[in-house]
C-alpha positions, 0 to 999 in steps of 0.5 A: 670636567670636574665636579665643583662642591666646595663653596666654604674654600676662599679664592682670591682675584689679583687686580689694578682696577677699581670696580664693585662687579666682577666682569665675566671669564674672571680668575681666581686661585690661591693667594700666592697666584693673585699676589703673583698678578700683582708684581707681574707688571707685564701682566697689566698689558693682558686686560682691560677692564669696566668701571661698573659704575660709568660702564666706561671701559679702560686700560688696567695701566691707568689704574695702578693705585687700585692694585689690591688682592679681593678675597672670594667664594665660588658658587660653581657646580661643574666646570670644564677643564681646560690648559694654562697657555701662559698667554693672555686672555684674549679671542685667541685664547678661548678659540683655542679651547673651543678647537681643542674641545671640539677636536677631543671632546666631540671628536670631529677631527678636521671639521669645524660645527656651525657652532664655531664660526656663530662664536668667533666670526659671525659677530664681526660681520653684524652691524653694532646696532644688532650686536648691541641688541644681541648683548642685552639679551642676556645679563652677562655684557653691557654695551660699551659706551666709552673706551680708551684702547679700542674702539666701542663696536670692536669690544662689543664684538669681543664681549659677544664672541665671549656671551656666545662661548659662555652660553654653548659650556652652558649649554652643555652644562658647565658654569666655568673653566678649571685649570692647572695654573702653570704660571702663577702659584704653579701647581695649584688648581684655578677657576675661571667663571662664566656669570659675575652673580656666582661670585661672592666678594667676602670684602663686601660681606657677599654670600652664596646662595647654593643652586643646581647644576645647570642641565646638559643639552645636545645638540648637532650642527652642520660642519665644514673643513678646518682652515689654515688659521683654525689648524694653526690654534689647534697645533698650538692647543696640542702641543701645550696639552701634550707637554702637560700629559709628558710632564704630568706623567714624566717630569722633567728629565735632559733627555725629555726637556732639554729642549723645552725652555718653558718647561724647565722654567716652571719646573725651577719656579715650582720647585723654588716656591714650595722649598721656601714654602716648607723653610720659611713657613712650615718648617718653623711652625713644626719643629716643637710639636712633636718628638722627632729630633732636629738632627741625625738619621731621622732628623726634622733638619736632614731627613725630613728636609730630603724627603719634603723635597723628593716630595716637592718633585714627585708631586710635580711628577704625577700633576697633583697639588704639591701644598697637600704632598708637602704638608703630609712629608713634612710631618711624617716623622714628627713622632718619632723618638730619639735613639742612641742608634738612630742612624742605623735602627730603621725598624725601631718604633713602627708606632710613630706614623699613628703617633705622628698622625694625630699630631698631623690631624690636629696641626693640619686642621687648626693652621690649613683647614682653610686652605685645603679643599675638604677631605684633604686633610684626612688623606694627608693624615692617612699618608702619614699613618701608613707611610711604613706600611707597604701596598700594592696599590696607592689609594691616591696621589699623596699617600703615592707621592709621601711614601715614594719620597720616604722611601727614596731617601731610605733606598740610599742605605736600603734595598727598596723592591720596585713593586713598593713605589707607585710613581715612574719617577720614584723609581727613577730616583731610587733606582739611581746608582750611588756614584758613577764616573761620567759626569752626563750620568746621573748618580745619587751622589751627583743629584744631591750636589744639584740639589745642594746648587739647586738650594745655594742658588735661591738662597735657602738655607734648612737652618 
């Protein structure tokens, strides 16, 4: 569950169709997400959608001259967390959030509540006629009149498995979904809606008028045994969260996902996408406004670099937006001043983080203030103030995730205690010995070769 405040945040819907309302269970997320969408072709075989205007349903393949990203707002109150199955949007998708809700959240074990099958079964054992009728109870899906892939009272079944799912969360008090994409912009968080009417097109001039959160509700329903099919789903849930929960807390190491193909996947994509992310866009952008020199111990090119991407890596790491993380190690230095013993002097101007974050403040602020949720910034900014400074406890991921990635990089010529870093894989990686002779070892030596592969590989140079 999260409590979704901010409606001034700009998402964005990737799409092939040509339509004026969004259909409900739509999703929204960054701009690289939707433009992702876009040039995954096979992504078009997901979906269908509406015409809005004929109520005809057709196959997304038809309409690749309406490809386009619709920038919006999100009047969300309070949304349900749920996974990034890397699958389509189908009945099965949303059986299986149901199961793993039922399974954690209620905690029935191996019963199924009534619930459940007036969801997923019941509307496929009623006449199209009643179905129809159950439909137009409420505003969320027309009947359909025409379709091109399936047959009208099969969609209409579908649309009433989805009226039914959307109106139990309701019930409960969520007015949609929230997930950590793993799939397209991986890393950041992405939103899926319940009522079309809670989605402003900024493309249209459309604007949100705030609500209330809708109110909780409990009720309890007669339960039977879990089939073999229902088992099935909930194993698939499951091990999709649990593989979450290992890479949230461990990341990816050979002995943790050597097996996990899916996993290492991700982790590349990931990785490869914020590294450009820094080179390409935020690099260029940083290297004149403060006083940090471009090169040596403490250099924009060569420390700063190393650290952007432990950083990348450690946010990866603990299951936190990587954008924030890489923004705030990417400015770290910016105010440090150049020394003729720059390579050895570590303690000389300890003034440069309070230096470096007002620079941070005013950057941030002026070319990320719409792409960061609200009181980012200041956490970015706090990270950077008192990366040098050492506590016990980090008061959050990205000061934990900035300070680690420094301190990795320094731990090469400096003994760093493991009390001073907060992420398991932090101290992984500074625990590391600087050269070892068995090439299934990993060394400090050995990790910047792969790292340097790593960045040959995709075609990324830091000059």
């Amino acid at each position: 569950m999260t409590a979704f405040l901010d409606r001034d945040t700009i998402f964005y819907h990737g799409t092939w169709g040509n339509f004026t309302k969004f259909r409900p269970l739509s999703h929204f997320g960054t701009l690289g997400a939707a433009q992702e969408v876009l040039e995954a072709q096979d992504k078009k075989h997901e979906i269908f959608d509406v015409n809005a205007e004929t109520n005809a349903y057709y196959d997304v393949e038809l309409a690749d001259q309406h490809s386009k990203v619709i920038p919006v707002k999100l009047n969300l109150c309070q949304t349900y967390e749920i996974q990034d199955w890397l699958g389509a949007a189908d009945i099965n998708y949303f059986k299986r959030i149901v199961l793993l809700h039922i399974n954690h959240d209620l905690k029935l074990g191996n019963e199924i509540p009534g619930f459940y099958d007036r969801i997923f079964s019941e509307p496929f054992s009623m006449c199209d006629r009643v179905v129809i009728h159950e439909l137009q109870k409420d505003s969320l899906y027309e009947p359909a009149q025409k379709a091109d892939r399936l047959p009208t009272n099969q969609i209409n079944a579908y649309h009433l498995c989805y009226q039914r799912m959307i109106q139990y969360f309701e019930h409960l008090g969520y007015d949609g979904f929230n997930y950590v994409n793993r799939c397209e912009d991986c890393g950041h968080m992405s939103y899926v809606v319940f009522r079309p009417e809670n989605i402003a097109r900024l493309d249209m001039g459309q604007k949100l008028t705030p609500r209330e959160p809708l109110k909780r509700h409990k009720d309890w329903y007669l339960c039977r045994g879990m089939n073999r099919e229902e088992e099935s789903h909930l194993n698939v849930a499951e091990r999709y969260s649990e593989g979450t929960m290992k890479f949230q807390k461990k990341f990816i190491t050979s002995f943790d996902f050597q097996h996990r193909a899916s996993a290492i996947k991700y982790a590349i994509r990931t990785r490869e996408y914020y590294t450009k992310l820094f080179v390409n866009e935020i690099l260029p952008q940083i290297e004149n406004i403060g006083t940090q020199p471009k090169d040596g111990y403490h250099g924009l090119y060569t420390h700063t670099f190393q650290v952007v991407q432990y950083a990348i890596e450690l946010a990866m790491s603990v299951g936190t937006d990587p954008l924030p993380v890489v923004l705030g190690a990417a400015l770290h230095d910016i105010a440090r001043i150049p020394t003729d013993n720059d390579d050895s002097d570590y303690e000389d101007d300890m003034e440069h983080a309070k230096r470096g974050a007002e620079i941070a403040h005013k950057f941030l602020k002026k070319n990320y203030g719409e792409r960061l949720f609200p009181g980012t910034i200041d956490k970015i900014v706090y990270a950077i103030k008192y990366h040098n400074v050492n506590y016990v406890s980090a008061p959050n991921l990205i000061y934990a995730c900035i300070c680690d990635a420094d301190r990795i990089r320094l731990s090469q010529e400096y003994v760093y205690d493991e009390k001073y870093f907060y992420t398991e894989y932090g101290k992984y990686l500074a625990s590391l010995p600087p050269q070892i002779s068995d090439k299934d070892k990993l060394s400090q030596e050995k990790y910047m070769q792969n790292q340097n592969k790593f960045l040959r590989y995709h075609g990324i140079k830091v000059h």
